[in-house]
Every structure is written in structure tokens, then in C-alpha cells.
N, C-alpha and C positions, 0 to 999 in steps of 0.2 A: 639322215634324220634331221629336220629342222626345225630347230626350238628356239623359241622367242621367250628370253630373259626376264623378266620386269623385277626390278628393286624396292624394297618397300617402299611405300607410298606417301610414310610419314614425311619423309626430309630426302632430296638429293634421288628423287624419281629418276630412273635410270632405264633405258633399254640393251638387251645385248641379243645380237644375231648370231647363233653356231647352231652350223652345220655339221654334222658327224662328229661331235667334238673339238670344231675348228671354229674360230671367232671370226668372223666376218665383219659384224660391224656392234661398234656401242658407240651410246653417248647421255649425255644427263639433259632431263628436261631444259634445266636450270639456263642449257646456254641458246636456246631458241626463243623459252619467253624473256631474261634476261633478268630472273629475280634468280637471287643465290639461295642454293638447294630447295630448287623449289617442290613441291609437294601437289601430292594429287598423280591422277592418273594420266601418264606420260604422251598425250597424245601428240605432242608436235616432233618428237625425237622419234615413236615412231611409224609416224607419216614419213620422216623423212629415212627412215633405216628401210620401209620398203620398199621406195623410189631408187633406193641407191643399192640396195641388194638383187635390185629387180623382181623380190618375193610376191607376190598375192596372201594376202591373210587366210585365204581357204588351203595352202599348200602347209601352211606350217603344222608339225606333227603336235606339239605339245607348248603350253606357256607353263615356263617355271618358276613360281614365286616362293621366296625366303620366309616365307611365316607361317606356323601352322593356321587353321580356322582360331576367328575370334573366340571361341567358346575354351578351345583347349588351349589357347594361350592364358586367357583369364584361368586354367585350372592348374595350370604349370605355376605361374607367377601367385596365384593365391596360396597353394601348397607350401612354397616358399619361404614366404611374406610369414607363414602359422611358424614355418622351423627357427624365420627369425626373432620372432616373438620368443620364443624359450629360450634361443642363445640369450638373447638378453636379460633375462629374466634371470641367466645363471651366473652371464660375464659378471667379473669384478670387477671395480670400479677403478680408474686410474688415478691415482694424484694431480689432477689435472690444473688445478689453481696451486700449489706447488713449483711444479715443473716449470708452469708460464712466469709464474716469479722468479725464481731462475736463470729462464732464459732472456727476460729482458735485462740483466745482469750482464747479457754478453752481449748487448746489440752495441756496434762499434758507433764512433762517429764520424761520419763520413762526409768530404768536401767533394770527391770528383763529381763534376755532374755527369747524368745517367740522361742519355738522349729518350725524350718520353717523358720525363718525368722532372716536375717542378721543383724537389729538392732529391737525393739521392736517398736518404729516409722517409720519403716521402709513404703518407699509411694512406687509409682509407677513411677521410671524415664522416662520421657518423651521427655526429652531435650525441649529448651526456646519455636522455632517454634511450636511445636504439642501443648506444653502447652495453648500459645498465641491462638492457632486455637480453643482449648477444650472452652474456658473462651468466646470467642468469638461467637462461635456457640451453645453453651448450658447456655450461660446466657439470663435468659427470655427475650425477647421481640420480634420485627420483626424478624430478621434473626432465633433465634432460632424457632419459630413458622413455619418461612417456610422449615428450613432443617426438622421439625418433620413430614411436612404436605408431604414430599419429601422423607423422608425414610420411612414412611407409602404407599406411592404410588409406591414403588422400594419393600417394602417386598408384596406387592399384584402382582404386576407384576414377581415375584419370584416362587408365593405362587402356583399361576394358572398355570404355566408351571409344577408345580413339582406334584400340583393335576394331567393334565393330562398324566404327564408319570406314574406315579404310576397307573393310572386308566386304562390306555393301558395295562401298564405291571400283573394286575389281573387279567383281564377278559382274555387276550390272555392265560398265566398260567392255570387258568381255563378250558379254553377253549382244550388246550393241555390233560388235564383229564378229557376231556367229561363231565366237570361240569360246565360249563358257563352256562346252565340255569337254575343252582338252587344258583345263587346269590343272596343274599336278603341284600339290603344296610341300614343299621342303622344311626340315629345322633349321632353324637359323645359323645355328653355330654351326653344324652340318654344312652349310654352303657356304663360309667365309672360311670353312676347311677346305672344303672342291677348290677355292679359287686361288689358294694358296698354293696346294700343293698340285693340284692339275694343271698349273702355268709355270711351274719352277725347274719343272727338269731334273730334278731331284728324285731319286727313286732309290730305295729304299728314303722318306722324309719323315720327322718330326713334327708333328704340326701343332701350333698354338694359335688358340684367337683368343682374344682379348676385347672385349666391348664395354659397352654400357649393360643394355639391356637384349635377350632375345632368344625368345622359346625356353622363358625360363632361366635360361643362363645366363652369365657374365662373364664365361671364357671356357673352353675346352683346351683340352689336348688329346692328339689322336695320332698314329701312325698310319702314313700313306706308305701301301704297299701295293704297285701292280696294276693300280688303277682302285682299288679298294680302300676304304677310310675306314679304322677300327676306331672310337673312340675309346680312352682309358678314364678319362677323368671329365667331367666336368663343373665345373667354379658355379655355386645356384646364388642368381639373385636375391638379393641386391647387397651382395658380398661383391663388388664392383669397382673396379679400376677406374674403370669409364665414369661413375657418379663420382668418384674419387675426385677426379682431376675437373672434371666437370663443376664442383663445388668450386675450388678455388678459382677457376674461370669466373666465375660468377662473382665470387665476392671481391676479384681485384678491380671486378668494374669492365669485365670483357663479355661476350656473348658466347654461353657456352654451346659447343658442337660446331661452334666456325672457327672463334679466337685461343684455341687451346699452343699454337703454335706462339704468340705472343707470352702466354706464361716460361714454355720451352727457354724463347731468348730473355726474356726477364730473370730469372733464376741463376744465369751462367753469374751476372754481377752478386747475387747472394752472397751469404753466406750458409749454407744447408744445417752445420752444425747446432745452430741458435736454437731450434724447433725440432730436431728430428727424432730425439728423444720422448718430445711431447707427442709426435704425430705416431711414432709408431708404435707407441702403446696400447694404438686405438686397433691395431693388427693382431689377430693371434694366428700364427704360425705354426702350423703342422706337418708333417714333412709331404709333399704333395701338392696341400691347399691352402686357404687362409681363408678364417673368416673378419669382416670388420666390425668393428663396433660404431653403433649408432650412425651405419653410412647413408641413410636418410637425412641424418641431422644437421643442415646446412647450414643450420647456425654458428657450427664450430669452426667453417671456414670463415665465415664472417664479423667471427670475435677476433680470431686471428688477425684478419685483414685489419681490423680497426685497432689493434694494440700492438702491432710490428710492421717495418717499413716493407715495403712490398714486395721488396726483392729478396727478402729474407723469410716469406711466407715461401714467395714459387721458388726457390732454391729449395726449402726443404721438404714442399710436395714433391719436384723433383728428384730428389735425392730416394725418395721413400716410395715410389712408383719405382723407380729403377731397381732397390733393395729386394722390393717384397716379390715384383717381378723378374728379377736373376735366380732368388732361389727359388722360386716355383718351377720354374723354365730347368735348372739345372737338375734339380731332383730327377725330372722323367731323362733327360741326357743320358745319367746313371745309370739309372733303370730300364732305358733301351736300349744302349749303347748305341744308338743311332745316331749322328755328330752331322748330319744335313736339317739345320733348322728352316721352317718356313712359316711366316706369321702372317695373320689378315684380323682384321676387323681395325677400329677407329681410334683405340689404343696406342695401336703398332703405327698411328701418324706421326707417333712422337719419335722423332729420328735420335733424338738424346738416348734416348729409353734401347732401340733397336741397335746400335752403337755398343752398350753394353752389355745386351746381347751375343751381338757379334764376338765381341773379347772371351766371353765366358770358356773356360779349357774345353769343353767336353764340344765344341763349335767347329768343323771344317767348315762349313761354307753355311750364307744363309740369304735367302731370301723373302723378300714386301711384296704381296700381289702390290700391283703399282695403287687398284682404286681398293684401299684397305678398308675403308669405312663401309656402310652400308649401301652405297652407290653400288659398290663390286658386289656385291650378293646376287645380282640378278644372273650374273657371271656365273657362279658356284652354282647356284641351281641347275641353271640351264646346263651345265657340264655332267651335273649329278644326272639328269635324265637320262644318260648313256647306262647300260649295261655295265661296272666295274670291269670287266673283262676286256671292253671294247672301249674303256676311255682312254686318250691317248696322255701319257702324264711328257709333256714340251714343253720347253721353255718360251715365250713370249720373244718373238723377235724384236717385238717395237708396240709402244701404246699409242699410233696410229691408228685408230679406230672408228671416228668419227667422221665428218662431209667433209671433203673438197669441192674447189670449185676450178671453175673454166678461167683459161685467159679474155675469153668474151663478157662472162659475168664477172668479171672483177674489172675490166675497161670499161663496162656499163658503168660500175658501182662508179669509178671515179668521174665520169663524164658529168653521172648524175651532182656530185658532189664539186664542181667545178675544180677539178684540182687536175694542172697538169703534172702531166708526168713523161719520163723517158723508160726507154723499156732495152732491156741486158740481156743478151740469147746467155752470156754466163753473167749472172750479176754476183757468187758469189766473189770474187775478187772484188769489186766495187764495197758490198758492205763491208769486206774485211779493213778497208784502207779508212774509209769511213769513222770506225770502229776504234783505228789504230788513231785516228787523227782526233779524237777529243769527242766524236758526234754518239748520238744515243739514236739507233736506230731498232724500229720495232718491224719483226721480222712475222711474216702471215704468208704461211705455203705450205702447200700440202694438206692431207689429212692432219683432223684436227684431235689431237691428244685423249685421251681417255681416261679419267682418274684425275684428282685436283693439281698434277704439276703441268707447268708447263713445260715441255721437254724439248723448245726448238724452233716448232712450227705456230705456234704460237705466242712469241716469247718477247720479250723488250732486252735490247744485248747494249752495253758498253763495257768498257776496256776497266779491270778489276786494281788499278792503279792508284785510287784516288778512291780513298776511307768515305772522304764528305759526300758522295755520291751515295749513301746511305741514307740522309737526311734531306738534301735537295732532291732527289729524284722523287720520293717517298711524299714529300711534300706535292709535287708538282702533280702526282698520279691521288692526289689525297687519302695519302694512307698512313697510320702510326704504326712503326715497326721496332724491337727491339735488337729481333736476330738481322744480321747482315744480309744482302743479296746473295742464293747461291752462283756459284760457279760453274761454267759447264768447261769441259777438260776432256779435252784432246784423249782419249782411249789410250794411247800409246803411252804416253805420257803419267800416267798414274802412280805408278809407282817414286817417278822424280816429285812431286807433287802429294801424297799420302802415304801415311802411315796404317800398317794392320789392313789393306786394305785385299790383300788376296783372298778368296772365299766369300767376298762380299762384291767383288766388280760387276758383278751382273743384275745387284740387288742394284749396285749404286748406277746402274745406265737410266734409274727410275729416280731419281734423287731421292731416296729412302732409307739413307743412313748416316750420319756425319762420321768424319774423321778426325783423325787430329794431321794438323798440317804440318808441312816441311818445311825446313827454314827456308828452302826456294822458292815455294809457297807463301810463305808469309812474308818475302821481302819482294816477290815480284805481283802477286796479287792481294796488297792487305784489304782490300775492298770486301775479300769473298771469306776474311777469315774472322771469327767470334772472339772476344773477350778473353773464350778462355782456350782459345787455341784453335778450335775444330772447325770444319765447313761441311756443309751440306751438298758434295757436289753432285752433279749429271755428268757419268763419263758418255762421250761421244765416239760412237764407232760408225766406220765406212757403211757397215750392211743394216742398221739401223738407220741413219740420218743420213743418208749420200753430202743433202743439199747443204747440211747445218756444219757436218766435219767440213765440210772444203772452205766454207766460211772459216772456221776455225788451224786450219792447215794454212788458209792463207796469214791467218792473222799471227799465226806463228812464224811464218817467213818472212813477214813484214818487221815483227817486233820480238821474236827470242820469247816471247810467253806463252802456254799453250792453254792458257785458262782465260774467259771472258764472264764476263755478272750477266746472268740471265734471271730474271724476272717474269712474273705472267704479264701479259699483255690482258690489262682492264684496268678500270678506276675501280677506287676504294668500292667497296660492298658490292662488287659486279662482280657476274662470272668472266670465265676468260672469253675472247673474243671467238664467236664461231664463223661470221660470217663478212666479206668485204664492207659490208655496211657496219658492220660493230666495228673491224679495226680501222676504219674512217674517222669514226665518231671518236674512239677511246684517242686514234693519234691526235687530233687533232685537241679534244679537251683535255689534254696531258700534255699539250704543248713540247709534243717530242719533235725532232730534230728531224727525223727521214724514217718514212714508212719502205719497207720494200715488202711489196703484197704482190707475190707471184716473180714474174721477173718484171716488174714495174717497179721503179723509184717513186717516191714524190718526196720535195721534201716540203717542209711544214709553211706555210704564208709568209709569217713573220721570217724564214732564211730568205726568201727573194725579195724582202723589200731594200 
């Protein structure tokens, strides 16, 4: 049976090819037209998914999308919206100007400077009016209750329009490929369940998602058994993790649904204590579920931001994401005794959060569908279309998913680009030495990754040696970062190298979890290690990455290290490179050192003058 995936169409438009329950090919619009998650209906990813699958669009059985019709989402998410209005209406109110009095009582003061940031207390300038307005509309009581009950009733009225242009804009699309009637519509949470636990391997599995928004929900849990998803619980918007963290995105001044990764690295310098008391008041806690209080009201992140230093806000959104989400997580542990977790939606990007996960007692093993956000939904679908009986629950060998190319089309690309080059029947050894000798070389082979990491074949590599490599490279590629580069490490190796990391290695072949690192770690790669100890690494295995472990085997023979900084290969607010012509353009305006694209060298202009 062959079903053609499609992700929603809001953000991060994605296609996925499976056949019989086997994934053939995915990729995101985003890295053909070259705008990051881009939106709309995906037609250039796949044009090229049936050139490269060899498909016909009259063969495919079924297209499987993550959203119910515009109508019944607007009835799911209004139902909601009515229940949230009466929690509110009942919640008590917290001591809220209290607490904040308090807590500025403990803000320390601090000289280390914090790379990013102009002073290490550095807040959010608001000027006196906006401040006046924050304190007044997000400190609990009337007026805050009704702007919540107000911007809950303004993102529903948002919410429905945007359902039905996207719902017009797929079926007509469809329609244009003589495929509108083989649409088959999925629940949202329902398919970032399918993609979790139909790609983990895991059988009997736990499943949790966690998002923003979708079909109503804000997170499920479910037990995969068999190839069957039972749901036990689900979390009803907009009682959301996802607006959660999405609020303070916004008010430190990042772009929420891209930048929540920069709050992540921002928080480890915190201090969580200062605020967590104040934040998680705003939580009521039941054994199961939780609801929020006033999680529409973005002004409370915003008063935050502008009356404590920043790192002391996302330290203890951080802290308070990880809280309310371990014991929701562990309750059902209990309750099913089930100890194989596996997590999906845009939440679970937070590798902090997924980290304390992993520790939790009731945890043997756990696995990140790698594209966790709503890119991989189209994934969940398409796997949901199978018969339960007939789905095959595998683990993911590799997120290798997307185009490769030819050695002709990539000797075009650079011919075109006037750039010589030498060419290596083994060029792994070359970039290992490369690597080891001080250079920064961005590596482009293979099928192209699937899911926002880069795992190798698309990836920018140097030697994890050298801390300041954090800041000049990051510059160079123009980008503001807090958390370090991760590290990609040797498979074998893992265990000399992390801590806790059994039950999680397979999670972590996806970079989708941090660890805490080992003093051999942190004395021979401090490049790849955080503030507060942890890393984010990619292990690398022979049957996974042939081409990327030899690079990295070599670079361990060469230098005693088995771990190297891997990065994505793109400039700031770009996707990662898809095609010889993108890693031309990104090597060159990033002014890196040595492209090897295929088994071709080049190195940058300015080395041969």
C-alpha cells in the first residue's frame, strides 16, 4: 500500500513516502524553496519525492493528513476554550505581586559575562508605560482573568480561519492531482503517537506527546501495543506546554516555534529557584493531568521578562516544564507499568526536558521520533493508514530520508560555481586529518536528513577542543547561540564519554537527548559540553553513517578523541542545505575552510591565495 504523508500545512510542510508501512522517502518544503518552515502546500518536496521514489501520483493508495476537517477542529478547540472559561472562573487566585517581591530579593549579582547577552542580568527593556501595562494585566485577578479569557477567544477566532484556509488550500491541491479522494484525515495527537511509537522498536511502549496545539489537544498518552495505539488520557487545550514555553520565547525577544532551543541554552546560566515558586502556582496539578492558569495570558511572560534578568526567567520556565512534565509522564509509568517511553510532538525538542525524562525510575529505555514537531506528523499518519495488525512497529535505522545526488550533478554544481576542486575515491581519511589539523570543514553526502538535526550528511564538523569555537564560528555562519555545538561520538565510545546513557542510545543516534558528560568528556571535548555539564550528542554507528563513522574512526586514530562539533550546514534563519547549489552558496558565505561535497574537496578562495 502506498500512502503519501502531508504535514500540516501551517508551518514546516513536510512530505513522507511509505510503503506498506516502510518509509521510503520524506523531506520538508522548507529545504527546496529555502524559507525556514515554510508553509503552504508542499509541492516542490513532493515533485521531488516522486522522481526519486519512482511513484506516479495515480498509484498512490491513500494521502494521510494530521488534522481533522476545519469545522471539527473549530468544535473540538471551542468546546475547550467554554471548559476553560469556568476553570477560570473557579481557579483561585495566586499571590502573584507577593511572590515577585520575593523573588527579586534573590536575584544575585552577577559579573561573569554570558556570551549573547550585554550584561549577565541583562532584562528585557520595556520602557515605564509597557512595563505599567505588563504588571497590570498579568497580575492575577479580574482584569488579568479577562484579558486571558480574551486572548483565548482572539487565538480561537485566529485558529478557525487558519484551519479553513489550510483545509481549502489541501483538498483543492489534491484535487489539482486527481487525488482528493483518497484523503483520509487523522487526529493530530493520534499521529505524533503513530510516529513515536511505529519508528521505536519498542513494543510493548508508553507513548506521550506533548505540543502546542492539535485536534483539540495539547498532549496525550497512549499505550502502543501490537501495532495498536489505545489512548488513556488526553491534556485539552489550551492547558499547553507548547504555549507554555512558546510565551517565554517570545518575551526574551526570540521567535516562537523556531527559537525555543536558545531559551533551553539560556536557562542552564540561571538560576531556576528565583521564579519557580511564582511560575508554578500558575499549574494545578492532579494526578494524571494539569491544568494552567491564564495560559493564554502572555503578558505574564512578559512582565517576567521585563522585571528579572533573563536567564533567570528561562531557567525557571525550564525548570517548571521539566517538573510538571516528569510527573505527568510518571503517574501513567505507574499505572502501566510499562517502563519503554517514547515521545513525539514539538515539546519533546526540548532535549533538557527529554533528559529528565530518561532518568525518571519507572524509564528502561526511551525514545524522540527524530522530526518530533509537526513536520513528522505526516509520518504518523501515513503509518496510521495501515491496518493495526499489519503495522510493522521498527526501529528507524537512520533519518536518511530525503534527495541525494550524482557525482555529475555535484561536478556541474561546482564547475558552474568556478570552484576547483580534487576528488578522493576514500576521502574519508582526508577530512579526518583536515578536522584533526585546526580546519572547519562542511561535509554534504548522501541522502539528506529528515527532521531538524543534522546528523552527518549535512553537517559543518570541527575538532570539539577549542570552547571559543562557539562564538567565532556562530558569528561567521551568523547566528546567536547560547547552548554549545553538539557533538557527534563514536557509537562505541559512549559509554567513556556519557553518563545514564544506556536505554537512551538509540534515542541519542538522533541527537534527542542531552547528557551529562564524563570528565574524559569534558577535558578532551569542552567545545561540545554546556555550562552545566551536559551535551547533546549524535552517537554514530557503522550501519547507520558508513561514510561519517570512518571520518570519525579516522579522527580518532589520528587524535585519541572519539567525539567531533557537528553543527547544521546553513546560515542563520536558513534551512539546512539540500542541494550542491545550497552547500556552495552557505560554504562559501560562511566563509568555511573546506567543503567536501561527495568525494570532492574544495577548499574556500581565500585558503589558496
Amino acid at each position: 500500500m502506498k500512502v503519501l504523508g502531508i504535514s500540516p500545512l501551517d508551518k514546516d510542510a513536510t512530505v513522507t513516502f511509505s510503503e506498506d508501512g516502510r518509509l521510503r522517502y520524506a523531506a520538508g518544503e522548507e529545504r527546496f524553496t529555502r524559507v525556514k518552515l515554510q508553509d503552504g502546500f508542499p509541492w516542490q518536496a513532493l515533485q521531488d519525492g516522486l522522481a526519486r521514489t519512482g511513484w506516479d501520483a495515480s498509484e498512490i493508495d491513500e494521502v494521510a493528513y494530521p488534522f481533522l476537517g476545519w469545522e471539527e477542529e473549530t468544535r473540538l478547540f471551542e468546546k475547550n476554550l467554554a471548559h476553560e472559561r469556568d476553570f477560570l472562573d473557579e481557579a483561585e487566585s495566586a499571590a502573584t505581586r507577593s511572590q515577585l517581591r520575593c523573588a527579586q530579593q534573590r536575584v544575585p549579582t552577577r559579573a561573569t559575562p554570558i556570551p549573547g547577552l550585554r550584561d549577565p542580568n541583562e532584562r528585557m527593556e520595556k520602557g515605564f508605560a509597557k512595563t505599567l501595562a505588563y504588571k497590570l494585566l498579568a497580575s492575577e485577578g479580574v482584569v488579568s482573568r479577562n484579558v486571558a479569557k480574551r486572548m483565548s477567544g482572539k487565538w480561537g477566532a485566529e485558529a478557525s480561519k487558519f484551519h479553513r484556509k489550510w483545509h481549502v488550500e489541501l483538498e483543492s491541491s489534491l484535487d489539482e492531482l486527481g487525488l482528493g479522494g483518497k484523503l483520509r484525515r487523522f487526529d493530530h495527537h493520534d499521529s505524533h503517537a503513530a510516529n513515536a511509537y511505529l519508528t521505536s522498536g519498542f513494543d510493548p511502549a508508553l507513548i506521550v506527546t506533548l505540543d502546542g496545539y492539535g485536534s483539540g489537544l495539547a498532549g496525550s498518552v497512549a499505550i502502543g501495543r501490537g501495532g495498536n495505539i489505545e489512548r488513556l488520557h488526553g491534556v485539552e487545550f489550551p492547558h499547553s506546554l507548547g504555549t507554555f514555553y512558546e510565551s517565554v520565547t517570545s518575551a526574551l525577544g526570540f521567535k516562537p516555534s523556531r527559537h525555543e532551543g536558545k531559551i533551553v541554552g539560556l536557562a542552564a546560566y540561571g538560576d531556576p529557584n528565583i521564579l519557580r515558586d511564582a511560575l508554578l502556582a500558575r499549574f494545578h496539578q492532579e494526578p494524571g493531568t494539569f491544568h494552567i492558569v491564564e495560559s493564554n495570558n502572555l503578558y505574564f511572560a512578559r512582565m517576567l521578562a521585563s522585571e528579572f534578568p533573563k536567564i533567570d526567567v528561562a531557567a525557571a520556565y525550564q525548570r517548571v516544564l521539566e517538573e510538571v512534565a516528569s510527573r505527568f509522564v510518571e503517574f501513567y509509568l505507574r499505572e502501566t507499568g510499562i517502563r519503554d517511553l517514547v515521545l513525539s510532538g514539538g515539546v519533546v525538542a526540548n532535549v533538557k526536558l527529554n533528559q529528565r525524562l530518561r532518568e525518571l525510575p519507572g524509564v528502561d529505555r526511551i525514545f524522540v521520533h527524530p522530526n518530533m514537531g509537526d513536520g513528522g506528523c505526516g509520518t504518523g499518519a501515513a503509518l496510521l493508514s495501515l491496518e493495526a495488525s499489519t503495522r510493522p512497529v521498527e526501529p528507524m535505522s537512520n533519518a536518511f530520508l530525503g534527495p541525494d545526488f550524482t557525482e555529475s550533478q555535484i561536478a556541474d554544481a561546482l564547475t558552474r560555481a568556478q570552484l576547483p576542486y580534487d576528488r578522493y575515491p576514500a576521502i574519508a581519511p582526508k577530512i579526518a586529518s583536515l578536522i584533526a589539523a585546526g580546519k572547519v570543514v562542511a561535509r554534504f553526502d548522501g541522502r539528506m536528513e529528515y527532521g531538524p538535526r543534522a546528523l552527518g550528511n549535512r553537517s559543518i564538523l570541527y575538532h570539539a577542543k577549542e570552547p571559543s569555537v562557539n562564538q567565532w564560528l556562530n558569528q561567521r555562519l551568523g547566528r546567536t547561540e547560547f547552548m554549545p555545538f553538539a557533538p557527534a561520538t563514536l557509537y562505541e565510545h559512549r559509554h567513556a564519554c556519557y553518563r545514564g546513557i544506556d536505554g537512551a542510545d538509540y534515542a541519542a543516534q538522533f541527537m534527542t537527548v542531552t547528557f551529562d558528560c564524563s570528565p574524559l568528556m569534558k577535558r578532551t571535548s569542552p567545545a561540545a559540553v554546556h555550562v552545566d555539564g551536559t551535551a547533546r550528542p549524535q552517537l554514530v554507528t557503522q550501519e547507520s553513517n558508513p561514510g561519517f563513522h570512518d571520518i570519525l574512526t579516522e579522527y580518532y586514530r589520528l587524535t585519541g578523541i572519539p567525539s567531533v562539533i557537528n553543527t547544521s550546514f546553513n546560515m542563520h534563519e536558513e534551512p539546512i542545505v539540500c542541494t550542491p547549489d545550497d552547500a556552495i552558496r552557505a560554504f562559501l558565505q560562511g566563509n568555511l575552510d573546506y567543503l567536501a561535497i561527495g568525494d570532492f574537496l574544495v577548499a574556500h578562495p581565500t585558503m589558496r591565495r
